[in-house]
C-alpha positions as CSV (number, residue, x, y, z in Angstrom):
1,X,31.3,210.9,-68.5
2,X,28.2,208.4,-67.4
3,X,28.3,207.1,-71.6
4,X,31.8,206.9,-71.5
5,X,31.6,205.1,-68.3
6,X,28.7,202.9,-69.7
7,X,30.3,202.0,-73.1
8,X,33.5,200.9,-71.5
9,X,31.6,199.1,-68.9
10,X,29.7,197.4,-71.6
11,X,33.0,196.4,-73.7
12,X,34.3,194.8,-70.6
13,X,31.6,192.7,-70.4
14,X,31.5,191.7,-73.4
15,X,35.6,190.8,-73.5
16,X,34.4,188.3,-70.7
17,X,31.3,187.0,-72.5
18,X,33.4,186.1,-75.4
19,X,36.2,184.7,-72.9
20,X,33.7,182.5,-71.3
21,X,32.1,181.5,-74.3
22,X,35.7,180.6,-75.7
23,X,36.5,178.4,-72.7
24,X,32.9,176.6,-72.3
25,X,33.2,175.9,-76.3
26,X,37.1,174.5,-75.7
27,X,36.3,172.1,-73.4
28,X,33.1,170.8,-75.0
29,X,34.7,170.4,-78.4
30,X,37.6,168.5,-76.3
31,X,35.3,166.1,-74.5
32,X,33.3,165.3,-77.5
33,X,35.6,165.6,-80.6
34,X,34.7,162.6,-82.5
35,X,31.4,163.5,-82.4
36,X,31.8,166.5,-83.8
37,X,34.1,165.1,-86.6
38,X,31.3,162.7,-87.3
39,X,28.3,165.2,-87.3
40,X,29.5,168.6,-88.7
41,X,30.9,168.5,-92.6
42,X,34.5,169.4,-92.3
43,X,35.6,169.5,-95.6
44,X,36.3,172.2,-98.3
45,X,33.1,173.6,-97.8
46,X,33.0,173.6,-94.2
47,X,36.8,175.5,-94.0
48,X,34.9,178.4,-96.7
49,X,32.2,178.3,-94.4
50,X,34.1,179.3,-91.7
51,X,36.4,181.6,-93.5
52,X,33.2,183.3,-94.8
53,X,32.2,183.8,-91.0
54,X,35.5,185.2,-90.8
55,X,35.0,188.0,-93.2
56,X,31.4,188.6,-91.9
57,X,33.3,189.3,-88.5
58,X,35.5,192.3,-89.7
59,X,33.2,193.9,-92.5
60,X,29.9,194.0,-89.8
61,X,32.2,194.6,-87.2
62,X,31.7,194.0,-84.2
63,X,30.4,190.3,-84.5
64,X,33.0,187.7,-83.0
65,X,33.6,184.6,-84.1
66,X,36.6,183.8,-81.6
67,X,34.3,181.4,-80.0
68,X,33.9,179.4,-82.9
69,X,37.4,179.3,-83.4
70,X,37.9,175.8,-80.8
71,X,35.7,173.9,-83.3
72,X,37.9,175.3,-86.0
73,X,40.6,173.7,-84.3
74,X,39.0,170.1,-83.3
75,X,37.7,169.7,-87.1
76,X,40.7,170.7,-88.6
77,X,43.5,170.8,-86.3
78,X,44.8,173.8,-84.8
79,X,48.1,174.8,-87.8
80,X,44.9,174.3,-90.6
81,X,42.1,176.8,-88.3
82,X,45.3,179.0,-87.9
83,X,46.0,179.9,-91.7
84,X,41.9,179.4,-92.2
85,X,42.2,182.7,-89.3
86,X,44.3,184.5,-91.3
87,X,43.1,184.3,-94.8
88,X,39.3,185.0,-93.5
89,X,40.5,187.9,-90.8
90,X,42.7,189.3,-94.2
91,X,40.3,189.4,-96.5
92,X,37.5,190.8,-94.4
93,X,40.0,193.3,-93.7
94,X,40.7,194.3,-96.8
95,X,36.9,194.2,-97.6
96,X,36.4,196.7,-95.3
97,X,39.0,198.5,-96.1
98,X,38.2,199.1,-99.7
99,X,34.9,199.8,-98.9
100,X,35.6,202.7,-96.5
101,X,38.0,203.9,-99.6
102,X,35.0,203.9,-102.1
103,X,32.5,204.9,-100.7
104,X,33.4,206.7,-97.8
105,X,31.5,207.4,-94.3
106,X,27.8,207.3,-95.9
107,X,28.5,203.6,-96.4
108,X,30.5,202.6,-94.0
109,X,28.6,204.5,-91.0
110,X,25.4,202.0,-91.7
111,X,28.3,198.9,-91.1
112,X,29.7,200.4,-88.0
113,X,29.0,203.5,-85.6
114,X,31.2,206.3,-87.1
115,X,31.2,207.7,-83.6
116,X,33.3,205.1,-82.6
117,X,35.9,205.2,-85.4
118,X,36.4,209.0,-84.9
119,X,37.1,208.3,-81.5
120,X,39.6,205.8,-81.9
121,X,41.1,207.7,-85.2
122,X,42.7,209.7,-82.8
123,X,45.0,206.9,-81.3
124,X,46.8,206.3,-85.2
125,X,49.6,207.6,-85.2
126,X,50.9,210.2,-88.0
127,X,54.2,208.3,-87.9
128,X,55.6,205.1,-88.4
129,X,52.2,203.9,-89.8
130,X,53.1,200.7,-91.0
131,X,54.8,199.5,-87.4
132,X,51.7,200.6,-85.8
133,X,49.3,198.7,-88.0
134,X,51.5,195.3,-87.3
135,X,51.3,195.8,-83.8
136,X,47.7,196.9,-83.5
137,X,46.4,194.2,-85.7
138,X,48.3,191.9,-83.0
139,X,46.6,192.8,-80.2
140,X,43.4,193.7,-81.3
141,X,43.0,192.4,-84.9
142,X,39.6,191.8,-85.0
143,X,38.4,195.4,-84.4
144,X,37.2,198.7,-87.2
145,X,40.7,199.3,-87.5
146,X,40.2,198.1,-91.1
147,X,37.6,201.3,-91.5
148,X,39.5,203.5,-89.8
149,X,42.4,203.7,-91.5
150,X,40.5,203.5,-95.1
151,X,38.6,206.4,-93.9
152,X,40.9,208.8,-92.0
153,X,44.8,207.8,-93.4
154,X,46.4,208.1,-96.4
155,X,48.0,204.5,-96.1
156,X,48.5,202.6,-99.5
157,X,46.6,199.4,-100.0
158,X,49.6,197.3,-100.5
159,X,51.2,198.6,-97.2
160,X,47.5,198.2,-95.8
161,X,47.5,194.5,-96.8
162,X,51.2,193.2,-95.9
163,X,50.7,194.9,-92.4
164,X,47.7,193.4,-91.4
165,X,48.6,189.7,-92.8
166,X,51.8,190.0,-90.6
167,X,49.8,191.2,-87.5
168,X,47.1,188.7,-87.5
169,X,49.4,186.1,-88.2
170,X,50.9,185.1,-84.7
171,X,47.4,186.1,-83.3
172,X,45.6,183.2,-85.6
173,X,47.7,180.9,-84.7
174,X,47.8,181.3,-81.1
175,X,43.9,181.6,-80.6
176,X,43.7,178.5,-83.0
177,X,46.6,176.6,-80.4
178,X,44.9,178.0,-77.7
179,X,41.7,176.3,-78.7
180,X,43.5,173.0,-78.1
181,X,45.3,173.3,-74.7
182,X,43.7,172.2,-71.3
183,X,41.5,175.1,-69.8
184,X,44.0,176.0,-67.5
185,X,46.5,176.5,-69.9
186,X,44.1,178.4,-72.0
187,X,43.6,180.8,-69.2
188,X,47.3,181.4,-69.3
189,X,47.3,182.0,-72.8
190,X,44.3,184.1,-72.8
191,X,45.7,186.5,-69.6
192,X,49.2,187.1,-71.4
193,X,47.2,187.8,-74.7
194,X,45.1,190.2,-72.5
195,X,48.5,191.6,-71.1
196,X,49.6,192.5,-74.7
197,X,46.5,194.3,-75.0
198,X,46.9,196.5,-71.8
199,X,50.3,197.1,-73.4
200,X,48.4,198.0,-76.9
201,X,46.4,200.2,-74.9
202,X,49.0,202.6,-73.4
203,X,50.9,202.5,-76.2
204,X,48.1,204.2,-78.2
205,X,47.5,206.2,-75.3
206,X,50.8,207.5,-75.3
207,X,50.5,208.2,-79.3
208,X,46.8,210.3,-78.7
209,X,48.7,212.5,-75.9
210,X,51.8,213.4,-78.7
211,X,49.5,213.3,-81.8
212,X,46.9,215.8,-79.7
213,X,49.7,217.9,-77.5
214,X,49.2,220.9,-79.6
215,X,45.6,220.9,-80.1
């Protein structure tokens, strides 16, 4: 009980670090913003810069880069760091997904702690697969999801793909947004995406208790 106690304590804290970080980063991009545009490269090889920190993200998971995402938005504008969100959060995805197909848990377990994906393998659900990978990837779509389901499901790799790209969609877009609005607003933004989480939560609570009722 004390390391599950300690683990969860340490997630929480980090949630806020990366919160904080997020906010402190908005409003400095907002209050300097052309000189940002006028010091950092933003073109073509800035946006694959930033989509390769992206990918980097999911495959050595967990590194954030949410706090980079308000520069994303000041250099590019928020609709351009939105699809830049989803093609980097999609591919690392996929990365890490094909990865944990390949070459299984020796790999993988040097990326990530395979403690942690067995733990959490028990919240997938056997059914409705695909409707559970939308929604998680929604709420949490920058987790070892990506692992977990390469490692312990059967799902196909083109039901793999299309699910996450449609969850991570509305999230790109609304961190990218978010990255734009006052930080008052932002706080808004960020509790009701932290309210979806809660609601991911018990909704994969829920699936453990009638995925583990008769073990």
């Amino acid at each position: 009980m004390p390391c599950i106690t300690k683990s969860r304590t340490n997630a929480a804290l980090s949630l806020v670090f990366i919160v904080a970080l997020f906010l402190l980063i908005s409003y400095l991009v907002q209050q300097n913003v052309d000189y940002i545009k006028s010091n950092l490269y933003y073109g073509i090889n800035g946006k694959l810069i930033y989509i390769g920190a992206l990918i980097i993200s999911i495959v050595f998971a967990p590194v954030s880069v949410v706090p980079l995402m308000p520069i994303a938005s000041g250099l590019w504008g928020w609709k351009i760091a939105g699809v830049l969100n989803i093609i980097g959060w999609s591919l690392g995805a996929v990365i890490a997904f094909l990865i944990s197909r390949k070459y299984g848990v020796p790999l993988v377990s040097k990326l990530i702690p395979i403690k942690k994906l067995r733990k959490f393998e028990k919240y997938i659900p056997e059914e409705n697969l695909f409707l559970a990978v939308v929604f998680f990837r929604m709420v949490t779509p920058v987790d070892g999801l990506s692992y977990i389901l390469g490692l312990f499901t059967r799902m196909s790799f083109t039901s793999f793909t299309l699910a996450t790209v449609i969850g991570i969609a509305p999230f790109s877009f609304v961190l990218a947004y978010a990255g734009t609005l006052s930080i008052g607003y932002q706080i808004l933004s960020l509790s009701a995406a932290f309210l979806m989480f809660l609601i991911g939560l018990i909704i994969a609570y829920f699936s453990y208790k009638k995925k583990n009722k008769n073990l």
